[in-house]
C-alpha positions as CSV (number, residue, x, y, z in Angstrom):
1,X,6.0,2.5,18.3
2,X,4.6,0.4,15.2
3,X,6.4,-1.8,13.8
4,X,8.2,-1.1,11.0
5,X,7.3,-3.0,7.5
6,X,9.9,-4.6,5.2
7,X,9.2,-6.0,1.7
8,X,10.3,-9.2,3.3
9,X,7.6,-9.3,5.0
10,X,4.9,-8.9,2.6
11,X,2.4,-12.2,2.4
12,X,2.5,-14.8,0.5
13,X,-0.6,-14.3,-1.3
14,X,1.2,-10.7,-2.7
15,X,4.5,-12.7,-3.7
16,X,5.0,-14.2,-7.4
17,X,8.0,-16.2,-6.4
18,X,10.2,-16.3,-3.0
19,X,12.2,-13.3,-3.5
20,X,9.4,-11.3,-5.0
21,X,10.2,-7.3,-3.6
22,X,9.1,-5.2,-6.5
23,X,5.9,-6.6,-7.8
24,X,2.9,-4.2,-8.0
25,X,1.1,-6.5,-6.0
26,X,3.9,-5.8,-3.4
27,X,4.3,-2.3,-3.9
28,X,0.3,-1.7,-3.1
29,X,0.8,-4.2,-0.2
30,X,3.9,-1.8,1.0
31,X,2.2,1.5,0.5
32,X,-1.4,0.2,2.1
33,X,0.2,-0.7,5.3
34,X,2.1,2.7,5.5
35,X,-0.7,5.0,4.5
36,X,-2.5,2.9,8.1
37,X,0.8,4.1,9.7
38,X,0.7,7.6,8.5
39,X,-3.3,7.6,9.3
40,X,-2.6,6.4,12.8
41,X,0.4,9.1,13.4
42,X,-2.2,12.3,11.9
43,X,-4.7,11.5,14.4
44,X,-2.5,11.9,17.6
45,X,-0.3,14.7,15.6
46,X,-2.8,16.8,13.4
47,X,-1.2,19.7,12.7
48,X,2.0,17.3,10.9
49,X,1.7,18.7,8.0
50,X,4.8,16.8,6.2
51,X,3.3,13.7,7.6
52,X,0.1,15.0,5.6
53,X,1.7,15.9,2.6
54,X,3.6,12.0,2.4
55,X,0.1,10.3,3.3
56,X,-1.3,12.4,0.2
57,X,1.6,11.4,-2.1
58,X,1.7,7.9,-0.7
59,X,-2.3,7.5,-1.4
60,X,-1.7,8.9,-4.8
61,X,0.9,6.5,-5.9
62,X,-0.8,3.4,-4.6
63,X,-4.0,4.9,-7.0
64,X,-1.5,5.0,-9.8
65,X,-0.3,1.3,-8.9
66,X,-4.0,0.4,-8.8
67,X,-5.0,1.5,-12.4
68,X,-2.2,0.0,-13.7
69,X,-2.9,-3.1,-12.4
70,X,-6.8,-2.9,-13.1
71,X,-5.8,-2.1,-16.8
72,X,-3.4,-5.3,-16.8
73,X,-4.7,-7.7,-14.6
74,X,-8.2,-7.9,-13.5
75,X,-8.9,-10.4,-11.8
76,X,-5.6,-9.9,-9.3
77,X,-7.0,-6.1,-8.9
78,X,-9.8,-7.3,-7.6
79,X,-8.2,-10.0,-5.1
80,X,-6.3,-7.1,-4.2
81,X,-8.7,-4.5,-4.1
82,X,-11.0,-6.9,-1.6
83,X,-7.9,-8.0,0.7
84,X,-5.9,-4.8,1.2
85,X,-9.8,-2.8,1.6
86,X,-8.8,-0.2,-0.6
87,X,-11.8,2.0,-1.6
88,X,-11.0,3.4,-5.4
């Protein structure tokens, strides 16, 4: 079984201070690594369709996190963008 991601455990590089859990930079961090979890689980279980339906709602609020943070700060969108290998 994978193991299970915590906002404590998000990298550095994502943080803006030590206790940093909410951030967007976080957030996209969060939801990247369980839409790879949710991807993972669909391919050995395809007819899950809840799982289905959360990887479609999860992918559509990491968009939503993405355009905010493309319309407030470029040049962390795209350090983001190219580390987490999110296609847009």
């Amino acid at each position: 079984m994978p193991k299970k991601t915590t906002k404590d455990t998000a990298p550095e590089s994502f943080k803006l201070h030590d206790n940093d859990t909410g951030s967007v930079e976080v957030q996209i961090w969060l939801l990247t690594d369980e839409i790879a979890e949710l991807q993972a689980h669909l391919a050995l279980h395809k007819k899950d369709f809840d799982a289905k339906r959360s990887l479609l709602k999860k992918v559509a609020r990491r968009r939503a996190f993405l355009k905010y943070l493309k319309s407030k700060k470029l040049s962390t969108y795209n350090t983001i963008s190219k580390s987490v290998s999110v296609k847009v």
